[in-house]
N, C-alpha and C positions, 0 to 999 in steps of 0.2 A: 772509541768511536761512538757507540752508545752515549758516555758520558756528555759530548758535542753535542748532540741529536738534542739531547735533553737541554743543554743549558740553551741552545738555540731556541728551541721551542716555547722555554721559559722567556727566554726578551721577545717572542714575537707573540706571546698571552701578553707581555710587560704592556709591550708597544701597539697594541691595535690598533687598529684606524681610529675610534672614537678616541684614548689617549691621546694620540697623534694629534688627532685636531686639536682637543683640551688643549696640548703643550702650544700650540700654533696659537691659538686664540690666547693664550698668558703672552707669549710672547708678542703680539700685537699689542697687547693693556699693557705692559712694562715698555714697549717702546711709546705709546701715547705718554704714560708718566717721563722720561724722557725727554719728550717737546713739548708737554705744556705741566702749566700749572709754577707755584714759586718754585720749588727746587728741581726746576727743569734746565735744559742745556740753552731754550731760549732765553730764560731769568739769567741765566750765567750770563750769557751772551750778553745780553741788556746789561749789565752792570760792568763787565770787562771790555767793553768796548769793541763786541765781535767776537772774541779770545774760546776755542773749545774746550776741553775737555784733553789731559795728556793723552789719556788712553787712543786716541786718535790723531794723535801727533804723530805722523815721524822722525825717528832718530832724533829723540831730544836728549839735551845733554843736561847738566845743573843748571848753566847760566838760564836753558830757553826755560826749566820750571820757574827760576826767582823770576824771570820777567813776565813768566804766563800769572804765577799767584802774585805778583805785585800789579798787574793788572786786572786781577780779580776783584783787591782789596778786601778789606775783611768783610764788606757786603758778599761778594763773590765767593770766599775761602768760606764762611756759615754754606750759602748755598753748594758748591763743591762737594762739601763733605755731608751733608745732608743728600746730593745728588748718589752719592757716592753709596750710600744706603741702601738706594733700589742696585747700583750697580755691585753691591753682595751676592742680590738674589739672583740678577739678569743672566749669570752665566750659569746657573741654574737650568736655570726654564731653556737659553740657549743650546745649552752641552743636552739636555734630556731630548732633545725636539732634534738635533742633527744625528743621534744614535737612535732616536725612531726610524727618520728619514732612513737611515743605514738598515737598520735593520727590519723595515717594511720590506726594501728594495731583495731581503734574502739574496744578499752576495754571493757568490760564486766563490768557494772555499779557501782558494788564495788570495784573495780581496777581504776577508774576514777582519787582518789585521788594522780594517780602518775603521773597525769597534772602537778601537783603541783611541783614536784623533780625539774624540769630544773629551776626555778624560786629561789630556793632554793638555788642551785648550784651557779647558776649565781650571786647571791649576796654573796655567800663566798668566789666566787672567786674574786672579784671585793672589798669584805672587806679585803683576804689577801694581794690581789696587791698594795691598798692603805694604808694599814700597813708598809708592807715592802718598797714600796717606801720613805713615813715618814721614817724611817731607814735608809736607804741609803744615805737620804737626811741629816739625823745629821751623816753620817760615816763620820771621825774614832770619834765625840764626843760620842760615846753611852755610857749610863753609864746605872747602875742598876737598876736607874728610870726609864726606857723603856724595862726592863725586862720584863714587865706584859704584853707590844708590842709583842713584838717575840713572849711569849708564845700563844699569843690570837691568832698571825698570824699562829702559827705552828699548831693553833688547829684549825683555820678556813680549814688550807690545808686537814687535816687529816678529814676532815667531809666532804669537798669537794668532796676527792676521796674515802672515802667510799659509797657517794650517788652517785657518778659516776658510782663507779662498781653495785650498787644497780640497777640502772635504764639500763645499758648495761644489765646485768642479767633476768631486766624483758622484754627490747625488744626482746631479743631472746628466753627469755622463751615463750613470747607469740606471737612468729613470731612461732613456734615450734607447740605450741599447735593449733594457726588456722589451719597451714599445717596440723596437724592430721582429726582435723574436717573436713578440705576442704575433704580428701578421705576419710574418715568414711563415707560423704553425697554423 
């Protein structure tokens, strides 16, 4: 029990409020890198004619990647993967900034195991991105045999951002219910 006490106290020295902001402010500068500047998702866009980013597709399969990077062209597939750079660090600053969140909020002892989520997160996003880059990387050789690729990267996205909205859902669930408590007391 002891042991708890301590390592709690340790992520909430980790996580302070001034950290907390720090991660929140990275993560606002990595989203502006994101929409502007060349290797941003608006340059993609501009070159692919509208076309985003897999990582925010649903449920793609091989064919929708050859026709997403054939509409990139290799203007698009340079920026991609150059885009794809900031999105190394972005789950980063993401996953540290939703386990502050958490762990600001001081859980109530059975809710603890949603420590766990951004850890979770962060290696799906980090197993899609290096999927899909392998892909990109044999574009235009993809053949059927990296079909079972795409599907694994489509399914790492779609678990991604269901525990994304899961974990958004419980900070403010339970940013919600302290404010209740705070005036009930």
């Amino acid at each position: 029990m002891i042991e708890k006490t301590t390592e709690t106290s340790k992520m909430e020295r980790l996580f302070s409020k001034k950290n907390v902001i720090i991660l929140g402010i990275l993560w606002l500068i990595a989203n502006l890198f994101f929409q502007f500047g060349p290797w941003s998702m608006t340059a993609l866009a501009e070159v692919s004619g509208g076309k985003g980013m897999p990582d925010l597709l649903p449920n793609y399969d091989l064919e929708k990647l050859r026709n997403l990077f054939a509409a990139y062209g290799p203007e698009g597939i340079a920026i991609y993967k150059n885009l794809q750079l900031i999105d190394f660090v972005y789950p980063i600053i993401y996953g540290m900034l939703m386990l502050g969140l958490l762990v600001r909020l001081k859980l109530p002892t059975n809710f603890k195991v949603l420590y766990s989520a951004p850890f979770f997160i962060v290696f799906l996003d980090y197993s899609e991105n290096l999927i899909i880059r392998h892909l990109i990387n044999l574009y235009p050789n993809l053949t059927e045999a990296q079909s079972h690729l795409a599907d694994l990267a489509s399914l790492c996205t779609s678990l991604k951002w269901a525990n994304i909205v899961t974990v958004i859902i419980s900070i403010l669930g339970f940013w919600i219910w302290n404010q209740v408590k705070k005036r009930n007391t």
